[in-house]
Backbone bond lengths (Angstrom), bond angles and torsions (degrees), N, CA, C in turn:
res aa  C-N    CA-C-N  psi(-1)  N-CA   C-N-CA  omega(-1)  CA-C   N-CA-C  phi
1 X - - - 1.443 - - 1.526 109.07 -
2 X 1.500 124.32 123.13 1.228 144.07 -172.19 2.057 100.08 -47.80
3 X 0.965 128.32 138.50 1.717 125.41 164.71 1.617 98.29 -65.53
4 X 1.467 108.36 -64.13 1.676 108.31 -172.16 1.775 95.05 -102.18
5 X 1.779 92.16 153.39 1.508 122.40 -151.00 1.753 71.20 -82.04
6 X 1.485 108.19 150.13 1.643 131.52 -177.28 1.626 87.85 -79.16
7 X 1.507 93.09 148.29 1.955 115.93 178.30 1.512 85.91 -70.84
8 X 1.310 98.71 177.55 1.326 120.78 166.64 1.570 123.59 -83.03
9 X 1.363 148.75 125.54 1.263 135.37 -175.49 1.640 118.96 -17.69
10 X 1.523 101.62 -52.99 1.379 95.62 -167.12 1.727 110.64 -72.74
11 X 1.088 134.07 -20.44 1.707 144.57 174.74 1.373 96.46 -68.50
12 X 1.416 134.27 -54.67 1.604 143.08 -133.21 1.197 75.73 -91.44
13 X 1.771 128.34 119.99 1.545 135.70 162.15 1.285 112.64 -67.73
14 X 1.461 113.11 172.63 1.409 134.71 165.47 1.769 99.36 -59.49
15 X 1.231 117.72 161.50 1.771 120.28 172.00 1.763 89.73 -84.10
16 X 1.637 104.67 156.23 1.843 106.28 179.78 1.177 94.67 -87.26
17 X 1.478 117.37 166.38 1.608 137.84 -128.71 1.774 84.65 -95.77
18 X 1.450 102.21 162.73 1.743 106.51 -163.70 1.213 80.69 -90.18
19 X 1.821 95.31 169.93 1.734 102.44 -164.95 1.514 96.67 -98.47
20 X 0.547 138.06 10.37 1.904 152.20 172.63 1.643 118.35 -76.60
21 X 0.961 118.04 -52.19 1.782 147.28 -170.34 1.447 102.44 -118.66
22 X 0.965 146.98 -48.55 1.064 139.24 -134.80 1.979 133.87 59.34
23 X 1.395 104.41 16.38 1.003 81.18 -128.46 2.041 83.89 -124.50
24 X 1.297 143.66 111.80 1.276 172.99 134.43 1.882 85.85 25.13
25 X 1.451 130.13 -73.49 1.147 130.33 -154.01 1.623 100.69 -80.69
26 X 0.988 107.36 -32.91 2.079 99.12 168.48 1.553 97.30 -55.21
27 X 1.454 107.87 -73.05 1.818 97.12 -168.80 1.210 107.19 -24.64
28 X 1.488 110.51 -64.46 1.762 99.96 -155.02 1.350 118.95 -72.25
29 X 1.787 116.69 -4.20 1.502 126.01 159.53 1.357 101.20 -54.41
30 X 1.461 128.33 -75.77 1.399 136.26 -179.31 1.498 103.31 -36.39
31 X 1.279 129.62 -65.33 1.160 94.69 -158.24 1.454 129.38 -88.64
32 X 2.084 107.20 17.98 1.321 116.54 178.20 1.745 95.28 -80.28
33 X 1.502 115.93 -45.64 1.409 117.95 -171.65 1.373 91.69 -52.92
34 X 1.388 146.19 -62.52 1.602 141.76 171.20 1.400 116.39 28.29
35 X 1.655 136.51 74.24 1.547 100.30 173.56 1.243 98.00 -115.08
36 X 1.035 105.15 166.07 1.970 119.01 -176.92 1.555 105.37 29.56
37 X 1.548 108.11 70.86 1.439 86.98 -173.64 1.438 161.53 90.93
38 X 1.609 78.55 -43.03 1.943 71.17 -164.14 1.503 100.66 -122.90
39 X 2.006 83.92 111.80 1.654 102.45 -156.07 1.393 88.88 -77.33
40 X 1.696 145.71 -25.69 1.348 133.67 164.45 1.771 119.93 -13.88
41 X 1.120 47.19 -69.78 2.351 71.28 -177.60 1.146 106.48 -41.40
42 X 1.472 130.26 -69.91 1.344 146.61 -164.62 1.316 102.75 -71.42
43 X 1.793 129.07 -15.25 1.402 105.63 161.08 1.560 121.89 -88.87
44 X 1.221 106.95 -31.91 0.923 134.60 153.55 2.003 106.42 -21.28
45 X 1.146 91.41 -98.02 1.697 99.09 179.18 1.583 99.58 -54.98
46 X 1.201 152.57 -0.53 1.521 132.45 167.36 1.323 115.70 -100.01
47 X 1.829 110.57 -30.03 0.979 109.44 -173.78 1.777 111.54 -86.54
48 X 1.292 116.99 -13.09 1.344 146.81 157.95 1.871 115.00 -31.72
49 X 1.379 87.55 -58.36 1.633 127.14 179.92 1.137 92.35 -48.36
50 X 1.334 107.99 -80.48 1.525 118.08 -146.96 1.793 104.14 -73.61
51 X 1.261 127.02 -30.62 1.047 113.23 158.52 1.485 131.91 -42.47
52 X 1.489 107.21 -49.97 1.557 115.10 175.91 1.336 97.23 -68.21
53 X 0.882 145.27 -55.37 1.750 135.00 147.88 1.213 132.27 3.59
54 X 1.091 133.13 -61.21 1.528 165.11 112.69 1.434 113.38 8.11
55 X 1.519 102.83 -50.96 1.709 114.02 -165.72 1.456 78.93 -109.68
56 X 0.850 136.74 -45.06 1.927 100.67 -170.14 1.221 111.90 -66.85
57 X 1.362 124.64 -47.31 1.528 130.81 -161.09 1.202 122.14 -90.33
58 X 1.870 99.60 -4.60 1.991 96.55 179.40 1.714 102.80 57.44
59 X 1.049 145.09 15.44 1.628 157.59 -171.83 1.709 113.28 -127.15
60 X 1.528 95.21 137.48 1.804 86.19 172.81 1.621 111.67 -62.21
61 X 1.461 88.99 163.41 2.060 94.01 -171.71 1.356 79.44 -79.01
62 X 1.163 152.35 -87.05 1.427 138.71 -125.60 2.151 111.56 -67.91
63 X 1.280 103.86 -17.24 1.512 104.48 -173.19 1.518 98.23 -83.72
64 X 1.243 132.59 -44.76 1.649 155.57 144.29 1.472 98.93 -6.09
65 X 1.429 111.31 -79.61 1.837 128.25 -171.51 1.654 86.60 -65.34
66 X 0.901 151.28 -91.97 0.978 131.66 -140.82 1.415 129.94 -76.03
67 X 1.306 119.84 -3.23 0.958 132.50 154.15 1.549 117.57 -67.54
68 X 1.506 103.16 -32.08 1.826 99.85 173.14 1.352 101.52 -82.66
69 X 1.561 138.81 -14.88 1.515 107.37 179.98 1.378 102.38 -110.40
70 X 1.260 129.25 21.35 1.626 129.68 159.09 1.467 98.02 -93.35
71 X 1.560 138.83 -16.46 1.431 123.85 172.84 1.542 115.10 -115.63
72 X 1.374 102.62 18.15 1.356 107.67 170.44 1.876 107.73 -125.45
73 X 1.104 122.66 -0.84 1.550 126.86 177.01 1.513 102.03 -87.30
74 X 1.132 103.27 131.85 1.632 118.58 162.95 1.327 140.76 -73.81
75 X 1.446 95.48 119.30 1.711 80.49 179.38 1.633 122.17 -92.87
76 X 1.212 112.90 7.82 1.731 120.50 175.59 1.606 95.94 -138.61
77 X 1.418 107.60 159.49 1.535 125.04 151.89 1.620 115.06 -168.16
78 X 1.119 112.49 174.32 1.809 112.33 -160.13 1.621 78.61 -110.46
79 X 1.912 85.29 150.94 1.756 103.36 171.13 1.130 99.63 -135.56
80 X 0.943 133.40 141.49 1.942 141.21 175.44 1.796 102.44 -60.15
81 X 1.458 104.54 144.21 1.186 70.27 165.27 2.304 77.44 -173.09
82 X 1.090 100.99 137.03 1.353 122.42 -151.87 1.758 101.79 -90.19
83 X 1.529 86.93 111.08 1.729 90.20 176.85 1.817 104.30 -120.27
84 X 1.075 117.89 116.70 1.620 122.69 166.34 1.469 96.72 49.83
85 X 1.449 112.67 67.84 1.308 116.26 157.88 1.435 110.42 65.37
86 X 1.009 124.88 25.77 1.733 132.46 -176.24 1.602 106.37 -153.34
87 X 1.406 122.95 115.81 1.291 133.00 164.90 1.651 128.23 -76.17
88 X 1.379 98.95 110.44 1.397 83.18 -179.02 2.011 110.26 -131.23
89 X 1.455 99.85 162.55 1.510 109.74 -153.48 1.799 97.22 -81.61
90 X 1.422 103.30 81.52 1.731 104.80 178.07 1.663 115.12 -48.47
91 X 1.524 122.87 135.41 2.166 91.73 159.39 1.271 89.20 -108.84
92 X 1.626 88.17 154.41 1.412 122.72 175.00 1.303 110.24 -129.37
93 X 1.716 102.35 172.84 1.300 112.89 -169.35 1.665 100.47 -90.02
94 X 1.699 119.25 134.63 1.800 87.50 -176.32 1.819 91.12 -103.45
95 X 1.141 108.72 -177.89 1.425 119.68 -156.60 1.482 88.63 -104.32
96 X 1.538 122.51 157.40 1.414 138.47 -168.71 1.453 103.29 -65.69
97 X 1.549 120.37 -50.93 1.619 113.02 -177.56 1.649 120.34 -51.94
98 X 1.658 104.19 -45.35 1.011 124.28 178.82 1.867 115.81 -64.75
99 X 1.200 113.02 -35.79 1.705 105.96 171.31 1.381 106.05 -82.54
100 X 1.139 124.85 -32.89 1.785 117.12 -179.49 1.507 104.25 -54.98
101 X 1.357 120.17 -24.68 1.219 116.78 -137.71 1.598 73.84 -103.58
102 X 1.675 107.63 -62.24 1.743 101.89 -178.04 1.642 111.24 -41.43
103 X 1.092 121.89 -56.49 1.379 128.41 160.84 1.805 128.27 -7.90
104 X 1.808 104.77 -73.04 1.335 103.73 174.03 1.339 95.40 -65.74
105 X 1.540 156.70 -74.47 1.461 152.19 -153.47 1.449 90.16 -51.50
106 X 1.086 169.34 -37.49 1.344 120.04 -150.64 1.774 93.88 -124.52
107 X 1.790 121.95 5.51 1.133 119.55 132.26 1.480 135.79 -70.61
108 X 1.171 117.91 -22.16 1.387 134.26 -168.82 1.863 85.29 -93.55
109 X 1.433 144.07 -54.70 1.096 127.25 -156.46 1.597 105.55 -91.28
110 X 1.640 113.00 -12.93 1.472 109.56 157.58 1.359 123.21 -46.27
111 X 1.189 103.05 -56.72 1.539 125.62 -167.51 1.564 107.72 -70.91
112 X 1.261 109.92 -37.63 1.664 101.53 167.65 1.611 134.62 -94.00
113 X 1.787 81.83 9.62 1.999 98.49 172.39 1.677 103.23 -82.89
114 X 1.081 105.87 -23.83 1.691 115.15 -174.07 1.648 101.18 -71.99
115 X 1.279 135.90 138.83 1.402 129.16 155.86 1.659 119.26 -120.36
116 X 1.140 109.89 -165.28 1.520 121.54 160.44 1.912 105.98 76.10
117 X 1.705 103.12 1.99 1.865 99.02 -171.45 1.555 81.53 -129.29
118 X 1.593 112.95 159.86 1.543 113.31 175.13 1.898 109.75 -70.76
119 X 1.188 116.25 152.81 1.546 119.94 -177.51 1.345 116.68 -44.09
120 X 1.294 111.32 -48.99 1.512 101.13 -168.71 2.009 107.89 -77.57
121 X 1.351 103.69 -8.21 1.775 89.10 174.62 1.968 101.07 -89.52
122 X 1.101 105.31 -25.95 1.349 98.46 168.11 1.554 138.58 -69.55
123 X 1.613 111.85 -22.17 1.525 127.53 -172.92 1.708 94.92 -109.50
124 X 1.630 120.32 -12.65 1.326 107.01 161.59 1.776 120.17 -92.21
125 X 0.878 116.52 -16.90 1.900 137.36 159.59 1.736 104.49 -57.13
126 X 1.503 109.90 -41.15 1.271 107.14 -172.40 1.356 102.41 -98.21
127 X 1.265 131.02 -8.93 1.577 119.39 -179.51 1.850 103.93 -89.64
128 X 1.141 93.09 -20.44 1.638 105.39 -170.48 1.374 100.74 -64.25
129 X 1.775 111.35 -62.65 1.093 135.88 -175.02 1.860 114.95 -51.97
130 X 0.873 111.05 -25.22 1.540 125.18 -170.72 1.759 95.16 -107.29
131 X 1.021 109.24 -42.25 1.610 87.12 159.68 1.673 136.82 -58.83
132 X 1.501 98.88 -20.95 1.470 108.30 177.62 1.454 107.49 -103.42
133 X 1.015 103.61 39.75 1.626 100.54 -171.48 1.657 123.75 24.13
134 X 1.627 111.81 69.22 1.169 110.19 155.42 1.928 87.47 -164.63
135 X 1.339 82.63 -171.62 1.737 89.28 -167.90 1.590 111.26 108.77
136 X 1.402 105.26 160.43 2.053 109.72 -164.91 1.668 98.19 -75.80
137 X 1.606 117.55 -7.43 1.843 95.83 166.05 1.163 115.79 -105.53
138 X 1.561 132.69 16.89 0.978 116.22 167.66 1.936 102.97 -117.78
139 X 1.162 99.69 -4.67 1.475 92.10 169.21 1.367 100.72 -75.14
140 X 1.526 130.94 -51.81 1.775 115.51 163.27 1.358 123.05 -26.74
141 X 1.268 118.45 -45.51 1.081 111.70 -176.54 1.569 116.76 -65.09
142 X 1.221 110.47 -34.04 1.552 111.47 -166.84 1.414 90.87 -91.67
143 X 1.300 131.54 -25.02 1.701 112.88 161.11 1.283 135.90 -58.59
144 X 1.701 116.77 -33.54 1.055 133.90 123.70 1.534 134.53 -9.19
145 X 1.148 88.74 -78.93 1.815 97.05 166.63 1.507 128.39 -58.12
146 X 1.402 99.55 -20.39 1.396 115.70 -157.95 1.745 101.34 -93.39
147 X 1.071 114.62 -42.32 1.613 129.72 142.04 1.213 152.97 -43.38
148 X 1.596 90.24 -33.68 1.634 100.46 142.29 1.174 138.56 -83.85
149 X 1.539 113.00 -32.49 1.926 120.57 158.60 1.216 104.76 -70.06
150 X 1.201 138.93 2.19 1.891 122.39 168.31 1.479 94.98 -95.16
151 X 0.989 126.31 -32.12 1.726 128.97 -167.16 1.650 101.35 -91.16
152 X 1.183 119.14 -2.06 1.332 113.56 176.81 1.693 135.28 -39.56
153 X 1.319 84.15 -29.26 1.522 95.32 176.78 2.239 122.41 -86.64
154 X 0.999 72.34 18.21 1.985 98.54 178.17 1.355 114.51 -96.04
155 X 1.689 102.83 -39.16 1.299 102.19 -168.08 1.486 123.55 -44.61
156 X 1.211 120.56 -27.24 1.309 116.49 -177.09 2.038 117.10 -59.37
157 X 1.453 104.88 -4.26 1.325 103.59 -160.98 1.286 91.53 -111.70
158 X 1.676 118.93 34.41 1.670 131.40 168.27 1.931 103.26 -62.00
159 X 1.044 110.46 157.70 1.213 134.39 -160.97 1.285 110.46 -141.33
């Protein structure tokens, strides 16, 4: 249990950019890979990644990654949202922090649906893969999307 009560999203900053890349959206890769701590590891296995990154694609690792979470971030998704005793799946527009963020999770949970290979050859297969637009986080995404053009006819019950 925290001593002081947590800021509010919008106060609580981004983490500053890793000293490797420079670059704001690696940190917050690292510190989703994060388990028990030991942020070693988790640079370790990202920065791991992106090396094999490097060697598959003949391409810098960071132009690579970000190219997979600009074609794997969403620009729609459905929110429940309760009219006269009946729920229905509104789409909305989601906001840029919020898809970067959907973005690394459903690259980061691709990569850890895969087993039996060490992490970083698996989350570099999936960054590769999501750069070329295919792979299990960008088919989310287009399921995603695909969920919001069936629900199209809701939109009016935007908020």
């Amino acid at each position: 249990m925290p001593r002081k009560p947590l800021k509010p999203k919008e106060k609580r900053g981004f983490p500053p950019p890793d000293y490797r890349y420079g670059s704001q959206l690696v940190s917050r890769l690292i510190n989703k890979v994060n388990f028990e701590g030991k942020r070693s590891i988790a640079e370790g296995i990202v920065y791991s990644a992106f090396e094999r990154v490097k060697e598959k694609t003949k391409e810098e690792a960071l132009v690579v990654f970000n190219r997979a979470i600009d074609s794997v971030r969403p620009l729609l998704e459905v929110r429940p949202r309760r009219v006269g005793g009946a729920t229905y799946q509104v789409p909305m527009e989601v906001p840029q922090s919020r898809s970067n963020t959907l973005a690394l999770n459903w690259i980061l949970f691709a990569a850890q649906d895969k087993t039996g290979r060490p992490m970083f050859e698996r989350l570099s297969e999936e960054i590769i893969a999501a750069s070329k637009k295919e792979g299990t986080a960008y088919k989310k995404r287009e399921d995603t999307h695909k969920m919001a053009e069936a629900n199209k006819a809701f939109a009016h019950y935007r908020w």
